[in-house]
PDBQT receptor file of N, H, CA, C and O in Angstrom, charges set to zero:
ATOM      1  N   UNK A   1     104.818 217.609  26.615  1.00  0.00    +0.000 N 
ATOM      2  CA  UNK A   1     104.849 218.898  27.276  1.00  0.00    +0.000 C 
ATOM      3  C   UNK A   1     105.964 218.904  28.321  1.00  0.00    +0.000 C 
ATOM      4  O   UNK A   1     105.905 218.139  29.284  1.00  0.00    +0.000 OA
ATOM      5  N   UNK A   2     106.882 219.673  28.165  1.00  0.00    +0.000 N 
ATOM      6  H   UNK A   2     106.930 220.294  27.384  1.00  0.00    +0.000 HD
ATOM      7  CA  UNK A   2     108.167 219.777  29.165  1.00  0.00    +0.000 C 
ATOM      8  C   UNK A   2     107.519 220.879  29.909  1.00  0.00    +0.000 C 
ATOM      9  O   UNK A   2     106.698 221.687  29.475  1.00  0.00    +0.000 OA
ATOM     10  N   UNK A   3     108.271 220.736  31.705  1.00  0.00    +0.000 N 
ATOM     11  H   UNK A   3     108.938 220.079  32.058  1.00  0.00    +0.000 HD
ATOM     12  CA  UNK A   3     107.616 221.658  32.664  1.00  0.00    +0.000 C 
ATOM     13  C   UNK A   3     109.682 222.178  32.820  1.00  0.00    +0.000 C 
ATOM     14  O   UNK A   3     110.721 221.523  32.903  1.00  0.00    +0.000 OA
ATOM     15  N   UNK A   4     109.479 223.055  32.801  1.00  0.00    +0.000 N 
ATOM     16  H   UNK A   4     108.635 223.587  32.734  1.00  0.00    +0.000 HD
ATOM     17  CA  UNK A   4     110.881 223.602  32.950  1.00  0.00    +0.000 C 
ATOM     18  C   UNK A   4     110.123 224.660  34.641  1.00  0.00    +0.000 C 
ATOM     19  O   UNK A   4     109.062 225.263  34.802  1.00  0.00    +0.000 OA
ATOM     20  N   UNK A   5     111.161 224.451  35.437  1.00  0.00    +0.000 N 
ATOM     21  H   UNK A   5     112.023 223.962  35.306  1.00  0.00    +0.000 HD
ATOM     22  CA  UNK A   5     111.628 225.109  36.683  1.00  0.00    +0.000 C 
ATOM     23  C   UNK A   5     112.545 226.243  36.578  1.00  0.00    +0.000 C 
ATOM     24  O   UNK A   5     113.690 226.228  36.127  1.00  0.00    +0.000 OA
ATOM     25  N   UNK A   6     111.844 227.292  37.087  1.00  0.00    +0.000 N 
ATOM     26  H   UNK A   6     110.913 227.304  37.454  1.00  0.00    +0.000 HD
ATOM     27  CA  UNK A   6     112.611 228.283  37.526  1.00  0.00    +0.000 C 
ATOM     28  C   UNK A   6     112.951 228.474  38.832  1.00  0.00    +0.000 C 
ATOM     29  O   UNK A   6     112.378 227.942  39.783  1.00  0.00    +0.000 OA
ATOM     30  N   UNK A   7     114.075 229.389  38.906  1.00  0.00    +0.000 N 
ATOM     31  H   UNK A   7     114.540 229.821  38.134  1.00  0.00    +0.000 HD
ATOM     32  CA  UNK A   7     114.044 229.671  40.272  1.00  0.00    +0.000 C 
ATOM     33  C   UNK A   7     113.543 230.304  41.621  1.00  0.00    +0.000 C 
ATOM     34  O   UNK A   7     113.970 230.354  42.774  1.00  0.00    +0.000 OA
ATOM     35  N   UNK A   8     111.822 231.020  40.565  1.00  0.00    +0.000 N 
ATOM     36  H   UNK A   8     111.475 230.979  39.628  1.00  0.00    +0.000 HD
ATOM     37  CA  UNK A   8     110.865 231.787  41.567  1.00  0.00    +0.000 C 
ATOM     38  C   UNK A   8     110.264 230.409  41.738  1.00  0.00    +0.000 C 
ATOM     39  O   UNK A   8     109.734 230.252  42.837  1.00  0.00    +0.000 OA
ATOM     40  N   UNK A   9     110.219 229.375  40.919  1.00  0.00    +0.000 N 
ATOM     41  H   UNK A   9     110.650 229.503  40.025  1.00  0.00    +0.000 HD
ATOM     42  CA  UNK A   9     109.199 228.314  41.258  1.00  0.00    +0.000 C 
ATOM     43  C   UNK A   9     109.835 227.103  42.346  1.00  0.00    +0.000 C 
ATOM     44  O   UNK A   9     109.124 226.589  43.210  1.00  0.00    +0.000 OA
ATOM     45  N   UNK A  10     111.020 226.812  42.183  1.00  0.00    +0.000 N 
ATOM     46  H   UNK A  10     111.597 227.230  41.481  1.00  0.00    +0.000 HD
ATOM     47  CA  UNK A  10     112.188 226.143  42.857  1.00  0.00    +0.000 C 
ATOM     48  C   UNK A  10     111.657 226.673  44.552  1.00  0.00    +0.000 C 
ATOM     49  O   UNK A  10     111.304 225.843  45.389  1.00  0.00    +0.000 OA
ATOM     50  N   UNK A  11     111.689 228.221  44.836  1.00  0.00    +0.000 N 
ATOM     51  H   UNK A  11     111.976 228.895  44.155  1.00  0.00    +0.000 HD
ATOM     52  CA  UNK A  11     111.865 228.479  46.037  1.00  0.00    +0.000 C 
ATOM     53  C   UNK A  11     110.067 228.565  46.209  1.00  0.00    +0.000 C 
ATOM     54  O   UNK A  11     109.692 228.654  47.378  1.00  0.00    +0.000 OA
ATOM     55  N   UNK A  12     109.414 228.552  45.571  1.00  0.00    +0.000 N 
ATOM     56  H   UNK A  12     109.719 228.480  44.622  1.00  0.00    +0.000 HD
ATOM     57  CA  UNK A  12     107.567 228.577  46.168  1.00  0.00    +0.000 C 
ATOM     58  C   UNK A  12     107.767 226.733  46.613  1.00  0.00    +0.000 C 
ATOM     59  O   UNK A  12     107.369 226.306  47.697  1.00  0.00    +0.000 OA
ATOM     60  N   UNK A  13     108.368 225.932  45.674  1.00  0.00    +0.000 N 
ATOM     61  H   UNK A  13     108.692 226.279  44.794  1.00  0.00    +0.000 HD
ATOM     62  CA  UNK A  13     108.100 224.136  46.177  1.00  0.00    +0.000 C 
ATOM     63  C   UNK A  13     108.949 224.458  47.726  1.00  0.00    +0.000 C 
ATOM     64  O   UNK A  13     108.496 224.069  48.802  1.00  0.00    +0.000 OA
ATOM     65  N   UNK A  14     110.228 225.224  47.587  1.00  0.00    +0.000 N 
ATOM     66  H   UNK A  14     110.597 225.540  46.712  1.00  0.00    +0.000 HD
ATOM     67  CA  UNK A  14     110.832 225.113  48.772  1.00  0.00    +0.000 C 
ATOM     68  C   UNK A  14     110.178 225.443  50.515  1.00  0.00    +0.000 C 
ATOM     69  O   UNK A  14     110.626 225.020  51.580  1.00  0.00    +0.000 OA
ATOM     70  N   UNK A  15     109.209 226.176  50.304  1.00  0.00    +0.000 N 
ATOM     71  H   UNK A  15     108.845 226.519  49.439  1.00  0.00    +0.000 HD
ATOM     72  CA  UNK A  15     108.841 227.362  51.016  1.00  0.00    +0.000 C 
ATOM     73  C   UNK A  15     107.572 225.866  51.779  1.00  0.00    +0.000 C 
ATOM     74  O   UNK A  15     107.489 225.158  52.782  1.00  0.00    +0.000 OA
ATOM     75  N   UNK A  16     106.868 226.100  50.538  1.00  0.00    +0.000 N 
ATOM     76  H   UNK A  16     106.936 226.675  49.722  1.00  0.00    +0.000 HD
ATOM     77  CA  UNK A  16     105.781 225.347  50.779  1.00  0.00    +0.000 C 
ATOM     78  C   UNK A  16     105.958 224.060  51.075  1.00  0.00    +0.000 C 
ATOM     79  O   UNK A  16     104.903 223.508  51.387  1.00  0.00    +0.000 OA
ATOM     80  N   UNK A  17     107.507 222.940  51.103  1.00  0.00    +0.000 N 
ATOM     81  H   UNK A  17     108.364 223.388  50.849  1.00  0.00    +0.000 HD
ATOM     82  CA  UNK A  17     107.771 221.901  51.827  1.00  0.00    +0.000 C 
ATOM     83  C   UNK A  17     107.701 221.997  53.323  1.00  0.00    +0.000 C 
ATOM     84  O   UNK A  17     107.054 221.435  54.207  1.00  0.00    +0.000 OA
ATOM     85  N   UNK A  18     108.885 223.199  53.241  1.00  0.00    +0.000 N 
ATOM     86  H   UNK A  18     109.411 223.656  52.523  1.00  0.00    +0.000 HD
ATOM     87  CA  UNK A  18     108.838 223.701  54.494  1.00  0.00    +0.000 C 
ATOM     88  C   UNK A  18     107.751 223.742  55.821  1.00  0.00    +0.000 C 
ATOM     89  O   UNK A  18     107.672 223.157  56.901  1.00  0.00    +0.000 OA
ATOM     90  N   UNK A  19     107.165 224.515  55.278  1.00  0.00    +0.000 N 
ATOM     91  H   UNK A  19     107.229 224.990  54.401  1.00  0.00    +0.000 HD
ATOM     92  CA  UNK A  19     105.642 225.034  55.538  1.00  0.00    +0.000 C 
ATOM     93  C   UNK A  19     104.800 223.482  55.977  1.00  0.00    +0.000 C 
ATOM     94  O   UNK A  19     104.175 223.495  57.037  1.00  0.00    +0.000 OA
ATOM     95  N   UNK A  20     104.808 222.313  55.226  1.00  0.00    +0.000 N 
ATOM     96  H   UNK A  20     105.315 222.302  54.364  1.00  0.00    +0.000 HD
ATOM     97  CA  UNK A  20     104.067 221.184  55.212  1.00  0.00    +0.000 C 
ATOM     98  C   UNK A  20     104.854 220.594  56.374  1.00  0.00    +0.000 C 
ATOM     99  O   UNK A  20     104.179 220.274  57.352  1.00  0.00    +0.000 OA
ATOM    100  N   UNK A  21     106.256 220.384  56.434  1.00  0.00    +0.000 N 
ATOM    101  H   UNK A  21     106.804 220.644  55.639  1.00  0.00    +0.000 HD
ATOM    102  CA  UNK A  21     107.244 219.269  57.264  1.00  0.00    +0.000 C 
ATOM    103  C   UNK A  21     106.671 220.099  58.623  1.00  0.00    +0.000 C 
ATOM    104  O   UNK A  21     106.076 219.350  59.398  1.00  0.00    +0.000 OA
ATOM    105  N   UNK A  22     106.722 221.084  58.919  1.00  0.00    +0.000 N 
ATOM    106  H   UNK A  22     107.205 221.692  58.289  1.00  0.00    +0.000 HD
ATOM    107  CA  UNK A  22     106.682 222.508  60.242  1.00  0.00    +0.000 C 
ATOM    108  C   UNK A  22     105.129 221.965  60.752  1.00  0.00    +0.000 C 
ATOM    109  O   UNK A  22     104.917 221.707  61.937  1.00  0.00    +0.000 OA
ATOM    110  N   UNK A  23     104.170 221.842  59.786  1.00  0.00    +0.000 N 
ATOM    111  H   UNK A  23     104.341 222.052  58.823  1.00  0.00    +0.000 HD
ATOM    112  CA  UNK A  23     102.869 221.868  59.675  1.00  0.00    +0.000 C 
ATOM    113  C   UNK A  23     102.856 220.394  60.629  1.00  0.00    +0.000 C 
ATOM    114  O   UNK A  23     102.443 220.349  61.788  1.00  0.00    +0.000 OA
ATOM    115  N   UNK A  24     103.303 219.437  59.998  1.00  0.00    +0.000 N 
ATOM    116  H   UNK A  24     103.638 219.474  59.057  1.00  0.00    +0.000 HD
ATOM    117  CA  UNK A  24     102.826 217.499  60.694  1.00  0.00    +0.000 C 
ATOM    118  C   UNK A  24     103.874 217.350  61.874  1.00  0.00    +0.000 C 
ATOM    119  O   UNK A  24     103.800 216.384  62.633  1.00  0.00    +0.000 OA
ATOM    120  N   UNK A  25     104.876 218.347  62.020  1.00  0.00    +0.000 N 
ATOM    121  H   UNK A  25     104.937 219.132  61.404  1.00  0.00    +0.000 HD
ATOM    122  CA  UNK A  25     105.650 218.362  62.869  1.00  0.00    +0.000 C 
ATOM    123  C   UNK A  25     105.051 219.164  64.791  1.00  0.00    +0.000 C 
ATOM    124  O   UNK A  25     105.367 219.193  65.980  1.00  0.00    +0.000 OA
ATOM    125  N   UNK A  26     104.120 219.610  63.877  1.00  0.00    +0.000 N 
ATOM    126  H   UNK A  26     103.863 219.587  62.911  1.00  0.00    +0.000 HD
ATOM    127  CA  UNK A  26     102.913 220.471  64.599  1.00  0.00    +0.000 C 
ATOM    128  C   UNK A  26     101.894 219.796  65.515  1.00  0.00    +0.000 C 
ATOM    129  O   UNK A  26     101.549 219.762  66.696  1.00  0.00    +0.000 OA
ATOM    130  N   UNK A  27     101.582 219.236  64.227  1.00  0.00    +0.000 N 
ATOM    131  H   UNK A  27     101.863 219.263  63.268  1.00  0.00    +0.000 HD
ATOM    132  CA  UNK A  27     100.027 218.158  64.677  1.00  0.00    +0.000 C 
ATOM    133  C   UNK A  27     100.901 216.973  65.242  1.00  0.00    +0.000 C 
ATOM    134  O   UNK A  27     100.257 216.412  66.128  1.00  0.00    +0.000 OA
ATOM    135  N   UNK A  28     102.125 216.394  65.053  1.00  0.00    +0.000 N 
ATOM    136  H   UNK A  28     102.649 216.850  64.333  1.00  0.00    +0.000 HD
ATOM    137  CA  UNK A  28     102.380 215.401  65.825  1.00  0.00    +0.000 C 
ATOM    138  C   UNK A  28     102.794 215.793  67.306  1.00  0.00    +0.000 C 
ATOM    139  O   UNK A  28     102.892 215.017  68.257  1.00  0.00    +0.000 OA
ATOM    140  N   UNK A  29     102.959 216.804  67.301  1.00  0.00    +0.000 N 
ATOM    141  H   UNK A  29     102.880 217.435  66.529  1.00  0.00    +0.000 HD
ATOM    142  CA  UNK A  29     102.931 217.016  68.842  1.00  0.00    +0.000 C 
ATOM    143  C   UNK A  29     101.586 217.388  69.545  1.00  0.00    +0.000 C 
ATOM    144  O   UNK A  29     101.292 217.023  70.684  1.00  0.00    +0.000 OA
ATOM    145  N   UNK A  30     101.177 217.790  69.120  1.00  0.00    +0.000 N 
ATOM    146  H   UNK A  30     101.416 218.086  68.196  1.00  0.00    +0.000 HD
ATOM    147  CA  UNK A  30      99.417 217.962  69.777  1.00  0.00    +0.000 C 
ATOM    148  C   UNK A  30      99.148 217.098  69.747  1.00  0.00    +0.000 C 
ATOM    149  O   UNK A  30      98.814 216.907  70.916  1.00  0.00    +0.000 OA
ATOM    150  N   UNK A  31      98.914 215.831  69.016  1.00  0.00    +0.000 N 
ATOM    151  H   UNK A  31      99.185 215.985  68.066  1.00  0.00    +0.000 HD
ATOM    152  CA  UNK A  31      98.785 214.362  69.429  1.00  0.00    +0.000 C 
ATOM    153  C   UNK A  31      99.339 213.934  70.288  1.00  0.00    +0.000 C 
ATOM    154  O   UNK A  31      98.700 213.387  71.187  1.00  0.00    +0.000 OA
ATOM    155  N   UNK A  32     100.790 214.022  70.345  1.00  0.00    +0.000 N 
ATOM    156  H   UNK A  32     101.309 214.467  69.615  1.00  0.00    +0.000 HD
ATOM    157  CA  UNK A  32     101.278 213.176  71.668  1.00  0.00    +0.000 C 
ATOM    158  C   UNK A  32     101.419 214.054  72.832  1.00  0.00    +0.000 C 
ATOM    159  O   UNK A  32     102.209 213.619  73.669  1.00  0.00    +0.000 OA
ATOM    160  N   UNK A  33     100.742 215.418  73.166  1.00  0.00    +0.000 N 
ATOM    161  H   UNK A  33     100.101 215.771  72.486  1.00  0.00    +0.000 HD
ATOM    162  CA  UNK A  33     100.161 216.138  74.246  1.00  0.00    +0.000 C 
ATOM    163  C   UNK A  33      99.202 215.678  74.363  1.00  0.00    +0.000 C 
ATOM    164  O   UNK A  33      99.066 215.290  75.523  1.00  0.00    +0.000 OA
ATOM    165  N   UNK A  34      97.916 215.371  73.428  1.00  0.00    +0.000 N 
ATOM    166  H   UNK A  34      98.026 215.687  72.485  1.00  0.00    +0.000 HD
ATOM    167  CA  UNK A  34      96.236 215.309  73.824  1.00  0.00    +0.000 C 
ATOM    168  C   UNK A  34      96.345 214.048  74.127  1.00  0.00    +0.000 C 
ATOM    169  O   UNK A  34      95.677 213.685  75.096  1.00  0.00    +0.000 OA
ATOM    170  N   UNK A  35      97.290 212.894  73.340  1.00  0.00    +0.000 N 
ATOM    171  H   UNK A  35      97.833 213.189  72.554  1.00  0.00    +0.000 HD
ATOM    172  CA  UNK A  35      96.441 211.600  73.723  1.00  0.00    +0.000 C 
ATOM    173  C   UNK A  35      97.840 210.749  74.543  1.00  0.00    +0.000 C 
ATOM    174  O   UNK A  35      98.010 209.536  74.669  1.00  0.00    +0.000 OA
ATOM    175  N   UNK A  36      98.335 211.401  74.810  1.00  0.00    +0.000 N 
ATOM    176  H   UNK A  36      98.196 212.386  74.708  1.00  0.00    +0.000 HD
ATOM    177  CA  UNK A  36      99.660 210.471  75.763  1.00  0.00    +0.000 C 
ATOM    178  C   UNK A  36      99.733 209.326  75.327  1.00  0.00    +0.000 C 
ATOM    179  O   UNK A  36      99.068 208.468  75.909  1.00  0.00    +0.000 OA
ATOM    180  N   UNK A  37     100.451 208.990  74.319  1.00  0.00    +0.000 N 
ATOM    181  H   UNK A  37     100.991 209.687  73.846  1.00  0.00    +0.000 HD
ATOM    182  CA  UNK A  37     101.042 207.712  73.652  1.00  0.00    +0.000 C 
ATOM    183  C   UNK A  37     101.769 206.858  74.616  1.00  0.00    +0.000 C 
ATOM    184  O   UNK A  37     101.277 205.729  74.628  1.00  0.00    +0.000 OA
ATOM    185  N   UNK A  38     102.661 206.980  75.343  1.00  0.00    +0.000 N 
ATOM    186  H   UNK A  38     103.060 207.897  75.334  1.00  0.00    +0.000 HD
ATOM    187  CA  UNK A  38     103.601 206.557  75.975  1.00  0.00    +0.000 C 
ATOM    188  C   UNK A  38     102.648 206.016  77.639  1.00  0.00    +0.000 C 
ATOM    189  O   UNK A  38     102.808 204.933  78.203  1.00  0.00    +0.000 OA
ATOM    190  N   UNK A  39     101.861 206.954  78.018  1.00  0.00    +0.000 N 
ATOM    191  H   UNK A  39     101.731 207.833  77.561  1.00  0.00    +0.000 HD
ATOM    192  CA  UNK A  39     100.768 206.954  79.027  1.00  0.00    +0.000 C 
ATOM    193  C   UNK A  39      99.673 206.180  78.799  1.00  0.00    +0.000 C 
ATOM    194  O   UNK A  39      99.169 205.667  79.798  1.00  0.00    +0.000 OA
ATOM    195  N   UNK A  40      99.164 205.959  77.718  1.00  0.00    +0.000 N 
ATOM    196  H   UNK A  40      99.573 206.376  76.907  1.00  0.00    +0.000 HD
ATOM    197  CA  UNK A  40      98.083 205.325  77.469  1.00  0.00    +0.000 C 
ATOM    198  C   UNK A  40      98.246 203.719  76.972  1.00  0.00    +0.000 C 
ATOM    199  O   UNK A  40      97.294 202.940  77.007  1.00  0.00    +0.000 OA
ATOM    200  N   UNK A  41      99.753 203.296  76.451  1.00  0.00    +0.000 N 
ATOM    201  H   UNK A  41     100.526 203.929  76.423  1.00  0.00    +0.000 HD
ATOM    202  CA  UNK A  41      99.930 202.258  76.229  1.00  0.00    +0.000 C 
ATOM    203  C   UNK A  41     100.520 201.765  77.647  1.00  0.00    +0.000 C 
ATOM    204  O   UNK A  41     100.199 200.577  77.656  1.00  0.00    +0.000 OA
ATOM    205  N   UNK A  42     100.967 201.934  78.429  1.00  0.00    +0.000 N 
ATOM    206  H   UNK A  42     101.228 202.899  78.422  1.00  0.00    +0.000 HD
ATOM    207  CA  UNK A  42     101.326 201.569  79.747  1.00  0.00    +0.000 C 
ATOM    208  C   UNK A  42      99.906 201.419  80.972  1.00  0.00    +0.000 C 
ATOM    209  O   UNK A  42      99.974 200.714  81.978  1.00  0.00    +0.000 OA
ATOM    210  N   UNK A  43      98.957 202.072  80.666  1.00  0.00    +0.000 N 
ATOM    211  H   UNK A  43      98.902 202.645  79.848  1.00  0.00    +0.000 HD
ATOM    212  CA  UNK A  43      97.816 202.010  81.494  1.00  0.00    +0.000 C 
ATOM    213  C   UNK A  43      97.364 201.047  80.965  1.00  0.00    +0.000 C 
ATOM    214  O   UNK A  43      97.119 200.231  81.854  1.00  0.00    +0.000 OA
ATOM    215  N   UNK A  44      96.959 200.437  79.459  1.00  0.00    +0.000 N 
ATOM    216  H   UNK A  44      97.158 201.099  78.737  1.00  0.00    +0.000 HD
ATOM    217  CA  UNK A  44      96.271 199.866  78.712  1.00  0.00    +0.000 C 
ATOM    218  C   UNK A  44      97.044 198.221  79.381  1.00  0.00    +0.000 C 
ATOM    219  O   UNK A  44      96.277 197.366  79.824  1.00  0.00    +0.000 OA
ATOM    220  N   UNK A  45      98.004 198.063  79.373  1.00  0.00    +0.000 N 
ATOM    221  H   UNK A  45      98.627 198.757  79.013  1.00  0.00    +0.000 HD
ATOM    222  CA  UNK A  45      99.183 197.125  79.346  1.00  0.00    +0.000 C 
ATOM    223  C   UNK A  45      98.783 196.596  81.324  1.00  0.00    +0.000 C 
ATOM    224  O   UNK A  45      98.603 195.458  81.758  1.00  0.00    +0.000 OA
ATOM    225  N   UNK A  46      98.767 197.902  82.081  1.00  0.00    +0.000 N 
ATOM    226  H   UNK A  46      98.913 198.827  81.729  1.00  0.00    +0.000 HD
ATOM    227  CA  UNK A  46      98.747 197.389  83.831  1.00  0.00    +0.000 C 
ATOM    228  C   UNK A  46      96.727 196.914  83.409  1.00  0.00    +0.000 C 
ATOM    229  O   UNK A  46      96.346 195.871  83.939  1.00  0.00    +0.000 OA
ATOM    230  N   UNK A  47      95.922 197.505  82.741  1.00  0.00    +0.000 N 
ATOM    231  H   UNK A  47      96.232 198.353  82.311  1.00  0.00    +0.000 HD
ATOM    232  CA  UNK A  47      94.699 197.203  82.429  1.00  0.00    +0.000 C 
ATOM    233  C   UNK A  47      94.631 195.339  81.944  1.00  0.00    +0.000 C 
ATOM    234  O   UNK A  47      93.698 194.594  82.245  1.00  0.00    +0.000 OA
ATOM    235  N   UNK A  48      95.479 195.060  81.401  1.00  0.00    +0.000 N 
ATOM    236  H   UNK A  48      96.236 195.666  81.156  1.00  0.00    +0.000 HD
ATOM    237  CA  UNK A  48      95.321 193.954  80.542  1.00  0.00    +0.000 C 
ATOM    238  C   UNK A  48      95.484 193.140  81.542  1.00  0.00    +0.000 C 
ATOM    239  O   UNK A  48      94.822 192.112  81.690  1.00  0.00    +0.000 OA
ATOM    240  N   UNK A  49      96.705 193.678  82.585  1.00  0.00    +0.000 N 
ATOM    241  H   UNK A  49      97.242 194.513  82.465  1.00  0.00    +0.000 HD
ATOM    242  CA  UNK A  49      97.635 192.815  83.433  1.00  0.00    +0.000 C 
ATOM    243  C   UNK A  49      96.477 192.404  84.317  1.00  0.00    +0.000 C 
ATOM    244  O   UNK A  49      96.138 191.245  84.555  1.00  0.00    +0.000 OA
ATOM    245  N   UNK A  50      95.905 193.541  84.780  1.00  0.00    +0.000 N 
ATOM    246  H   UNK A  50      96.181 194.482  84.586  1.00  0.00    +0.000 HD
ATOM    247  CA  UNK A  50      94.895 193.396  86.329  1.00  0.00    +0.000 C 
ATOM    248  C   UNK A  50      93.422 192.536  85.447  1.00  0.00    +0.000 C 
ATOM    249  O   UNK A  50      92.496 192.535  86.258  1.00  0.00    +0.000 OA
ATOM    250  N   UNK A  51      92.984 191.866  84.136  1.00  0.00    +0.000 N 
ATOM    251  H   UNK A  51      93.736 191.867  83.477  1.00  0.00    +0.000 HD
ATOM    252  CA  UNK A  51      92.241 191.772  83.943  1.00  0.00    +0.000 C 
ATOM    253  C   UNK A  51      92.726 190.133  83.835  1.00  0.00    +0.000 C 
ATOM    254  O   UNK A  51      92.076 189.274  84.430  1.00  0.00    +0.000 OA
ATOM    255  N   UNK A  52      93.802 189.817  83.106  1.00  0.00    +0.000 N 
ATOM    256  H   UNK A  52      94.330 190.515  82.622  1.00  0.00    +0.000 HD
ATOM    257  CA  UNK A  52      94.138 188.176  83.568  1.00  0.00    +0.000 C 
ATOM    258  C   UNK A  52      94.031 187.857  84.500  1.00  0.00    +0.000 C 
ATOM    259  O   UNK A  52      93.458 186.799  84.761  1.00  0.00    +0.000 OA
ATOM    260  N   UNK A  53      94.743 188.959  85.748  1.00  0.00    +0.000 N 
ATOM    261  H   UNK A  53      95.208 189.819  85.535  1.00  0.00    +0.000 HD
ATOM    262  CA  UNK A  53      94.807 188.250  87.067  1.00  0.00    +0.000 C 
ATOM    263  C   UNK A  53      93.706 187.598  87.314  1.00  0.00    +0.000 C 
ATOM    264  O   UNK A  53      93.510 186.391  87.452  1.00  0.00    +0.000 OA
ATOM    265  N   UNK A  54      92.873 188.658  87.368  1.00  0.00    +0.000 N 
ATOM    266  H   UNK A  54      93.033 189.639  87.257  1.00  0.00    +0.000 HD
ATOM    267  CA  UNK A  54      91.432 188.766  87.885  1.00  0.00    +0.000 C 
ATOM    268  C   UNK A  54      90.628 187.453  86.866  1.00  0.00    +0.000 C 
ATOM    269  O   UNK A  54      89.740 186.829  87.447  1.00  0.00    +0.000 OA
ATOM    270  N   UNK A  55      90.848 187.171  85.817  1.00  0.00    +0.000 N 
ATOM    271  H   UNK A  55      91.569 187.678  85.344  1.00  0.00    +0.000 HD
ATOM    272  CA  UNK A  55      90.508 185.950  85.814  1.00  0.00    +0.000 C 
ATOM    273  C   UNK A  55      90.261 184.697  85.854  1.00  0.00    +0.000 C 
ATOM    274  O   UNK A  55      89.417 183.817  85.688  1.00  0.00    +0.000 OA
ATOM    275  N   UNK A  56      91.799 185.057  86.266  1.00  0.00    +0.000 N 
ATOM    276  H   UNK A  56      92.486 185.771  86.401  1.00  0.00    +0.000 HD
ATOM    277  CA  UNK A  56      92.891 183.882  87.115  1.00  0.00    +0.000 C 
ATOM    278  C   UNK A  56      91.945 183.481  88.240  1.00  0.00    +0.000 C 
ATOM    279  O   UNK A  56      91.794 182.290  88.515  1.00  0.00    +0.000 OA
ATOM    280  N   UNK A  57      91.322 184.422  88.881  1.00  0.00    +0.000 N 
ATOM    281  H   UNK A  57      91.445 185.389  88.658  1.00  0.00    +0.000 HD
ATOM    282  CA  UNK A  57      90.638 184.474  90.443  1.00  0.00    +0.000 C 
ATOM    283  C   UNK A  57      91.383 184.743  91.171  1.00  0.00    +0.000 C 
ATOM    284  O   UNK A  57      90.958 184.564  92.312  1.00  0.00    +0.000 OA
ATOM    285  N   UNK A  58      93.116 185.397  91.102  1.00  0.00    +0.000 N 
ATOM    286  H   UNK A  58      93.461 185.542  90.175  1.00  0.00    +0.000 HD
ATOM    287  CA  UNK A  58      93.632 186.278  92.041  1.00  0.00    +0.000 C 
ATOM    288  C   UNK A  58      93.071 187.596  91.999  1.00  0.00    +0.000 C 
ATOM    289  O   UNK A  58      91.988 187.939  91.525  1.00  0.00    +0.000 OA
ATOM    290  N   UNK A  59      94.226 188.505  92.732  1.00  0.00    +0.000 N 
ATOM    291  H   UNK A  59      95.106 188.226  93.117  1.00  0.00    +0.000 HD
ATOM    292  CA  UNK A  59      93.801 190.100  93.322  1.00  0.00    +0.000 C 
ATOM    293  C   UNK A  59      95.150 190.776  92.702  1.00  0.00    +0.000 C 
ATOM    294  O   UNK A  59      96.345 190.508  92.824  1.00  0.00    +0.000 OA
ATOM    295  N   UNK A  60      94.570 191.577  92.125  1.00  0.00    +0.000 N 
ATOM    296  H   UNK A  60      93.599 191.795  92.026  1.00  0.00    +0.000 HD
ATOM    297  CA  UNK A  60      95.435 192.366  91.596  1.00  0.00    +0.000 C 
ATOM    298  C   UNK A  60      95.359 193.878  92.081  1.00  0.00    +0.000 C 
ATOM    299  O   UNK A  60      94.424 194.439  91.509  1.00  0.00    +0.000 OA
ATOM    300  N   UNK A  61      96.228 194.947  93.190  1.00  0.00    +0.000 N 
ATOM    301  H   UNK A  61      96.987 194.491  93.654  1.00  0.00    +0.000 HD
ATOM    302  CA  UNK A  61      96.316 196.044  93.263  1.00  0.00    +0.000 C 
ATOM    303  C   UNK A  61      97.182 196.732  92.582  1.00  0.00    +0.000 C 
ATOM    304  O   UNK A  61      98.269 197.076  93.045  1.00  0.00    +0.000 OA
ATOM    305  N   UNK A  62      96.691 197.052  91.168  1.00  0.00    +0.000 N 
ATOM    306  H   UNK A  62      95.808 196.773  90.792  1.00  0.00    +0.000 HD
ATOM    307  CA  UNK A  62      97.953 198.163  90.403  1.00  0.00    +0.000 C 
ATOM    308  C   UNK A  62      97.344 199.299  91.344  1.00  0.00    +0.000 C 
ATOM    309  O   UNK A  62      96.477 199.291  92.218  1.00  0.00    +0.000 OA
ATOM    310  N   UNK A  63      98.346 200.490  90.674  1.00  0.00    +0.000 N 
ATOM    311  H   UNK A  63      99.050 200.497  89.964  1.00  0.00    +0.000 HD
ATOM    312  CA  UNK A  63      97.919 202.134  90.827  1.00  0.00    +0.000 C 
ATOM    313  C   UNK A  63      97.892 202.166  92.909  1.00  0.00    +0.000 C 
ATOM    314  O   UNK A  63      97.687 203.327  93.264  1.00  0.00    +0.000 OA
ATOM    315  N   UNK A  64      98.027 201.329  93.975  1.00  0.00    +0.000 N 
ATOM    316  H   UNK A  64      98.194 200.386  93.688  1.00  0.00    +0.000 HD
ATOM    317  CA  UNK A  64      98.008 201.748  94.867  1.00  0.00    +0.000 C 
ATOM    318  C   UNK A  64      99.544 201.948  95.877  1.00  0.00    +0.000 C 
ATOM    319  O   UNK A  64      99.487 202.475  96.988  1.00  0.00    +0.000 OA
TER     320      UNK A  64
């Protein structure tokens, strides 16, 4: 069975790529608004830091 392409069908795949790339281009920014990528791996990281110290049995003041 051959699928032959036209050019009403050419521009519906076109439309609707479009439409998909626009779409995750979308949701990847509402992700990195809601969950601060860049913010949350740097807190996680001074978190890790102040939790060796601290088991070290030093004092650790991040954030002051």
């Amino acid at each position: 069975m051959e699928i032959h392409k036209t050019p009403a069908d050419q521009k519906i795949f076109s439309n609707l790529l479009i439409k998909c790339v626009v779409q995750l281009e979308l949701i990847q920014t509402i992700d990195n608004i809601v969950f601060f990528p860049a913010t949350s791996r740097h807190e996680d990281a001074d978190n890790l830091k102040a939790a060796q110290v601290s088991k070290q049995g030093g004092h650790c003041l991040t954030g002051l």
